[in-house]
Structure formats: C-alpha cells, structure tokens
C-alpha positions in Angstrom: -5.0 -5.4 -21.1 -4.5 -2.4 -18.8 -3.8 0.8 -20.3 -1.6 3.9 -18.9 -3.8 5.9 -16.2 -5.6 2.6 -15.2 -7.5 3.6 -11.6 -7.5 0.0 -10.1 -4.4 -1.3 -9.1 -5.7 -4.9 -9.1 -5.6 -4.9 -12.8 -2.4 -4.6 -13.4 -0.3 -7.8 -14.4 2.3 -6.8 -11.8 -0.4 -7.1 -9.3 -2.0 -10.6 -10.3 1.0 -12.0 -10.8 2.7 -11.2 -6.7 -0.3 -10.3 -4.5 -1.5 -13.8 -2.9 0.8 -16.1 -5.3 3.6 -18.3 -4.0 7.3 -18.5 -3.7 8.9 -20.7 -6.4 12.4 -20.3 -4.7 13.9 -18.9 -1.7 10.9 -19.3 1.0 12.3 -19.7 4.7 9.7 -19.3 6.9 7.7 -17.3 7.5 7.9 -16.3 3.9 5.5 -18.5 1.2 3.7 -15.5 -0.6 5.8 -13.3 -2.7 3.5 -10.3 -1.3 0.8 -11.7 2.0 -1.7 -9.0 2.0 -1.9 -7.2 5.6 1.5 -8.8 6.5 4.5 -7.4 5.1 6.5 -9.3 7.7 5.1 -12.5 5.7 5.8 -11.4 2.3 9.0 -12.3 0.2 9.5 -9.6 -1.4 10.1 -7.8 1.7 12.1 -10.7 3.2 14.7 -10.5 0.1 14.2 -6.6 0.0 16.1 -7.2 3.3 18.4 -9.9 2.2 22.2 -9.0 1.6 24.8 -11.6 0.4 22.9 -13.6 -0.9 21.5 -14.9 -4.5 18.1 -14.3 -2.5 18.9 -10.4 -2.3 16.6 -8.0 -4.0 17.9 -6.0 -6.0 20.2 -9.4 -6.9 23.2 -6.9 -7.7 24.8 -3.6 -7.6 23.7 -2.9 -3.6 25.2 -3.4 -0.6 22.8 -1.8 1.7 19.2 -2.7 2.2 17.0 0.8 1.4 15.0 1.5 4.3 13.3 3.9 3.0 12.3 1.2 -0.2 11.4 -1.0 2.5 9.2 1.4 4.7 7.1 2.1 1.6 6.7 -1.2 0.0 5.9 -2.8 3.6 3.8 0.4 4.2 1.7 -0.8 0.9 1.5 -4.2 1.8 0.0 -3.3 5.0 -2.8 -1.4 3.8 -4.0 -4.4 1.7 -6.8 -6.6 2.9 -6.1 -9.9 4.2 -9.1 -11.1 2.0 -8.1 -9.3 -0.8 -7.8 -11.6 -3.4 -10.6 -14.0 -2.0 -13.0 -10.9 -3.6 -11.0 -11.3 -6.8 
C-alpha cells in the first residue's frame, strides 16, 4: 500500500501497472509498452496522447486537439527514466 506523501514513485500502483508493461490493444508499431522507459517516442501512452479520431485517442472523449503542452511533460518524464529501470525492480 502506498500512502499520500510517498517519496518513490516506483511504488505507486499507477507506476507498476504502465512503466515496462504491454499494450493489450491498440499497438502499431513502434508502440508495445504502454510507457518504454528512455523512449517516449516508443511508449503508447504518448502515441494515443497524440491520436485524434480515433477509439485509440487519449483522452477517448471530449477533445479535439492533442495538448502539447500534456504531451511535452509526459514525454519529458518518460525520457528521464532509465532504460533498465524496471530490470532493478
């Protein structure tokens, strides 16, 4: 259980649960991970971040622009992760 002002990022659900796991729908290449550490042009999420007009858009509804600024930081994040992150898990 991770509690409210937990340090580690790692142990949070949210981050076992994308950070190295696989796409269970919607992977055209290059995208297999839901979040690739190092490689945010390999992650999904940034691949449907990007998406619009599709059931593969993220948010799925209510936008019809992709937030660059959303993007920029999320793909920023994922960048500053370790390619061998989770292989130290």
């Amino acid at each position: 259980m991770v509690t409210v002002g937990t340090s580690d990022e790692r142990e949070t659900a949210t981050f076992r649960t994308a950070v190295r796991q696989a796409l269970r729908r919607w992977t055209p290449p290059p995208y297999a991970l839901r979040v690739a550490p190092g490689s945010s042009q390999t992650s999904g999420i940034v691949g449907r971040m990007n998406a619009r007009g599709s059931n593969a858009q993220m948010p799925p509804l209510g936008t019809e622009q992709v937030d660059a600024a959303g993007v920029a930081a999320v793909s920023n994040w994922i960048d500053s992760l370790p390619p061998d992150l989770c292989d130290t898990l």
